[in-house]
C-alpha positions as CSV (number, residue, x, y, z in Angstrom):
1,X,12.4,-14.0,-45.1
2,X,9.4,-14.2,-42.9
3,X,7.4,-17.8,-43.6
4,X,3.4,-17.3,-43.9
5,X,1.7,-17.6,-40.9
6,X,-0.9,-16.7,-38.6
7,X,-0.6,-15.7,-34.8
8,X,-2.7,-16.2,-32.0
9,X,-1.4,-13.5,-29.8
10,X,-3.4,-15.0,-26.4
11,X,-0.3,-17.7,-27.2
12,X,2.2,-15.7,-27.2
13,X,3.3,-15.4,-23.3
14,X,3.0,-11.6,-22.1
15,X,6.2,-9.4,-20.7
16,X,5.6,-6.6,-18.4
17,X,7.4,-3.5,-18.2
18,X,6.8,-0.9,-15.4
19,X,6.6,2.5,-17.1
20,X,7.0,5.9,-14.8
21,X,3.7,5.1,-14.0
22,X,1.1,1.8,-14.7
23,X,2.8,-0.9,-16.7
24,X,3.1,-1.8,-20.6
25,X,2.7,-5.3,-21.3
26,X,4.0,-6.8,-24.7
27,X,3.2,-10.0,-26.5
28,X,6.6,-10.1,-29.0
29,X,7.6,-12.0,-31.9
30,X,10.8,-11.5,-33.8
31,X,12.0,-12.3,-37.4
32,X,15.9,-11.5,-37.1
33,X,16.0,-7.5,-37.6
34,X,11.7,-7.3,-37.4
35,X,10.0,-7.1,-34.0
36,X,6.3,-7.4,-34.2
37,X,4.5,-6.7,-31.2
38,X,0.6,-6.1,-29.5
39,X,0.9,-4.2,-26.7
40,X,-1.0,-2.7,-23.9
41,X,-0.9,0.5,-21.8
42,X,-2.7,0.2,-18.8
43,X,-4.6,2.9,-17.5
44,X,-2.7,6.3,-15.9
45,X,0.6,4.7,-18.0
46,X,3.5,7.3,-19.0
47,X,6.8,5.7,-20.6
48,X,9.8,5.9,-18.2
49,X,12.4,6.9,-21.5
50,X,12.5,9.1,-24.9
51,X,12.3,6.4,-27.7
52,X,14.1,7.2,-30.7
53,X,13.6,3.9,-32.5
54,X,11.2,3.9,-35.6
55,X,8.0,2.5,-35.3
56,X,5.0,1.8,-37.6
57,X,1.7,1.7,-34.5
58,X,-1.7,1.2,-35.3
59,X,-4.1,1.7,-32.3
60,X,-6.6,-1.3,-32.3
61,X,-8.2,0.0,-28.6
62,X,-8.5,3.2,-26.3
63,X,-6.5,5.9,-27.4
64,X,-2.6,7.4,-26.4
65,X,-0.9,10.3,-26.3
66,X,2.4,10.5,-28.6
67,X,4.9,13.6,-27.0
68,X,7.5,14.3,-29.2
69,X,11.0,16.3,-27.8
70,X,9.6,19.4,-29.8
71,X,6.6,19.9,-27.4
72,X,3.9,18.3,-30.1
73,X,1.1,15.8,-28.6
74,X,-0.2,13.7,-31.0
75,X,-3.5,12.3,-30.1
76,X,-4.0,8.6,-31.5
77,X,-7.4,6.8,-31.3
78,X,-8.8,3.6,-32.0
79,X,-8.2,3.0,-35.8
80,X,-5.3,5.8,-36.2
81,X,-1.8,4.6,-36.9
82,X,1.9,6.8,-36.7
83,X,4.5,5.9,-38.9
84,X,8.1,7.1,-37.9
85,X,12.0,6.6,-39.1
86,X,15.0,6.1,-36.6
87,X,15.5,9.4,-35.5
88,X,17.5,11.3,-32.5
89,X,16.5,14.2,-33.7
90,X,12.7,13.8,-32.7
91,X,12.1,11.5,-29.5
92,X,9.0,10.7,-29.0
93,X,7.4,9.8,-25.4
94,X,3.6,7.8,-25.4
95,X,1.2,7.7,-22.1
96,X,-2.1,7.1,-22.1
97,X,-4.9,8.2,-19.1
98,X,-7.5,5.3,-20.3
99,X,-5.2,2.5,-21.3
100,X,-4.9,1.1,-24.7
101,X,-3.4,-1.7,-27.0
102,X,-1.4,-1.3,-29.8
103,X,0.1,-2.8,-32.9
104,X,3.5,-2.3,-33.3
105,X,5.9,-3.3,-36.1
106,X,9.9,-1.9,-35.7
107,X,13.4,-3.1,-36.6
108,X,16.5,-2.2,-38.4
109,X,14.2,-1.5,-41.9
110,X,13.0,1.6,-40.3
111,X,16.4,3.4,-40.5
């Protein structure tokens, strides 16, 4: 069960992670099997892995490019969301050339 509350995310302290190139940085909180995050691609950022992991991402800035194994790009702008399931079938890949911040949602309910 996840208590009401409200988050001010310029409290919650920032973790970076290097991608292949620029750097993601993540502001996360977790409710046992629920990771909510807000994240940021700098500019010129590509992921260094395939992510197989379901996701629900809304794009609150900027924009990003979701590459799935299949060659698809998926083009998501301010105000567009994906929604995705567990799934090895299907990795998908993000990078972005401007830079963007996301909200992300993922955990074991996505299975």
């Amino acid at each position: 069960m996840i208590p009401f509350q409200t988050t001010d995310w310029q409290h919650i302290t920032p973790t970076e992670h290097k991608g292949e190139t620029g750097m993601a940085t993540w502001r996360t909180i977790e409710y046992g099997n629920i990771r909510v995050r807000l994240i940021e691609y700098s500019a010129d950022y590509r992921a260094d892995h395939w992510c197989d992991k379901g996701h629900i991402i809304y794009c609150v800035k900027g924009e990003f490019m979701s590459h799935l194994k299949d060659g698809s790009t998926h083009l998501l702008t301010k105000g567009m969301s994906y929604q995705t399931t567990d799934n090895k079938e299907n990795p998908h890949l993000s990078t972005s050339k401007t830079g963007c911040k996301l909200f992300v949602v993922d955990g074991g309910f996505l299975k």
